[in-house]
C-alpha positions as CSV (number, residue, x, y, z in Angstrom):
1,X,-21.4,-22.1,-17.1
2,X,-19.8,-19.9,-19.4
3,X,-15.9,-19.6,-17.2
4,X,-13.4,-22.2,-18.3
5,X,-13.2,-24.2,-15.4
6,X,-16.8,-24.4,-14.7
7,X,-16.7,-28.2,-15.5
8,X,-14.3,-29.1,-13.4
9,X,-15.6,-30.8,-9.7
10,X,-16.0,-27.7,-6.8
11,X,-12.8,-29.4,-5.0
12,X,-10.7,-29.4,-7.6
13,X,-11.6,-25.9,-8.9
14,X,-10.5,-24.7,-5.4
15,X,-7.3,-26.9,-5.3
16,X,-6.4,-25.1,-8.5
17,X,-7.2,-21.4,-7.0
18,X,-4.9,-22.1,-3.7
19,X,-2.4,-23.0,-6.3
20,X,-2.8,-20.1,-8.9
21,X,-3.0,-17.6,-5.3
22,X,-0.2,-19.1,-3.9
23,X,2.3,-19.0,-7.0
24,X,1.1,-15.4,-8.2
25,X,2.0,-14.7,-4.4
26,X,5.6,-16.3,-4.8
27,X,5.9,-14.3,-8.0
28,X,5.2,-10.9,-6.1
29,X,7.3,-11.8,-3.4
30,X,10.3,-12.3,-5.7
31,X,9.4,-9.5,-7.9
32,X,9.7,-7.1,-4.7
33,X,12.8,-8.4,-3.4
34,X,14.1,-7.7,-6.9
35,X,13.0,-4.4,-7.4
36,X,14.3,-3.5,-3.5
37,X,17.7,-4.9,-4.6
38,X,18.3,-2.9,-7.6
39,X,16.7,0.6,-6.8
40,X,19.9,2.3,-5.5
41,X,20.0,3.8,-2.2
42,X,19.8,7.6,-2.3
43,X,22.6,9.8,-2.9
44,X,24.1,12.3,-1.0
45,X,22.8,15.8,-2.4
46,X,23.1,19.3,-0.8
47,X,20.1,20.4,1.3
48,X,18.1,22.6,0.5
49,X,18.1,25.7,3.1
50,X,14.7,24.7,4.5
51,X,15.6,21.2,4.9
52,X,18.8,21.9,6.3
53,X,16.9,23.8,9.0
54,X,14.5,20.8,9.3
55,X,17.9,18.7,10.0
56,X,19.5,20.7,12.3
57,X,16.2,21.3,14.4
58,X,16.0,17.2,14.5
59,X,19.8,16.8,15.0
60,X,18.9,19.4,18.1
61,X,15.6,17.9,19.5
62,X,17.2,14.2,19.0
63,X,20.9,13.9,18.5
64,X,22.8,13.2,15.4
65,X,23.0,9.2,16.2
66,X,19.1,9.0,15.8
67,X,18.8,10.6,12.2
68,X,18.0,8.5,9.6
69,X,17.5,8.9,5.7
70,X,14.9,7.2,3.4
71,X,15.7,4.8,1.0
72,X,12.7,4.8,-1.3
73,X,9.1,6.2,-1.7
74,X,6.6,5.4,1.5
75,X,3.0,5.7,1.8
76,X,1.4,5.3,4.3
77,X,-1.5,3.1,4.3
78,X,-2.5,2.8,8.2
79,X,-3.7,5.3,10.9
80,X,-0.7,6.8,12.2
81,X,1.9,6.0,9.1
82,X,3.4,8.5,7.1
83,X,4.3,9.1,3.6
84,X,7.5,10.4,2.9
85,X,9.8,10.8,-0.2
86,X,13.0,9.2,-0.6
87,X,16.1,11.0,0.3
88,X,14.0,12.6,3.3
89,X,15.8,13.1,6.9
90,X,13.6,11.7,9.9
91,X,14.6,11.0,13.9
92,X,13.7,7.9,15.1
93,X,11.6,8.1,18.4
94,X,11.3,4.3,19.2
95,X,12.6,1.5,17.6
96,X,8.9,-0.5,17.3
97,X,5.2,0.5,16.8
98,X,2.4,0.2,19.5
99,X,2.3,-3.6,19.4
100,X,5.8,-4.2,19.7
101,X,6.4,-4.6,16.2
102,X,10.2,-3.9,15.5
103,X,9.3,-3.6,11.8
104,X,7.7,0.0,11.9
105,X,9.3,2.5,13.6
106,X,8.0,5.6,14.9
107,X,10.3,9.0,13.6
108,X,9.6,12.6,13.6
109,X,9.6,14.1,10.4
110,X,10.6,17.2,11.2
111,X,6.8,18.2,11.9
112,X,4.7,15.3,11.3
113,X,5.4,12.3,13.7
114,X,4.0,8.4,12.7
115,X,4.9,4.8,11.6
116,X,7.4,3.6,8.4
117,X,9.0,0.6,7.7
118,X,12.2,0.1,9.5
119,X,13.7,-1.3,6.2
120,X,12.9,1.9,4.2
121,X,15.5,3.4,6.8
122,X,19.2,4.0,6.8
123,X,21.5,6.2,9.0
124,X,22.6,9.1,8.2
């Protein structure tokens, strides 16, 4: 009795939610668009020794056409994804995840091996 809309008839009150959900949902999808076009892809900067190692051991196991950089921060939120920092160097392995889904990749990291968005991914 005491929230705002409490007087309002049950179908109405849920008419209102699917609404408020739906446009909140519009805003985050436009906000995220947004903030993927603006953050700048990385920039070329000199390896560090041990990552340079890391590279050449992928370039080795993989090939050089397979390498492929990260364009911004991932975590990994599912069994089997990984979290990696932008900038890093991974090998792609296959172009989909388990269930065919051509949106997640599977790379080596140079060590650790799992899932990340295909989009997060650029050659290198």
């Amino acid at each position: 009795s005491q929230m705002p809309h409490s007087h309002m008839p049950l179908p109405s009150f849920w008419t209102l939610m699917e609404d408020t959900v739906q446009q909140s949902g519009a805003q985050l999808r436009t906000f995220c668009q947004k903030f993927e076009t603006v953050t700048p892809s990385p920039v070329s900067q000199p390896l560090n020794p041990a990552e340079e190692r890391k590279v050449l051991s992928l370039v080795s196991r993989h090939g050089p056409d397979k390498l492929y950089q990260v364009t911004s921060n991932i975590s990994g939120s599912r069994d089997l994804d990984l979290t990696l920092q932008r900038g890093q160097i991974v090998a792609l392995l296959q172009g989909m995840d388990t269930k065919g889904n051509t949106s997640r990749w599977l790379v080596d990291a140079g060590g650790p091996r799992g899932f990340v968005p295909a989009a997060k991914l650029q050659p290198y």
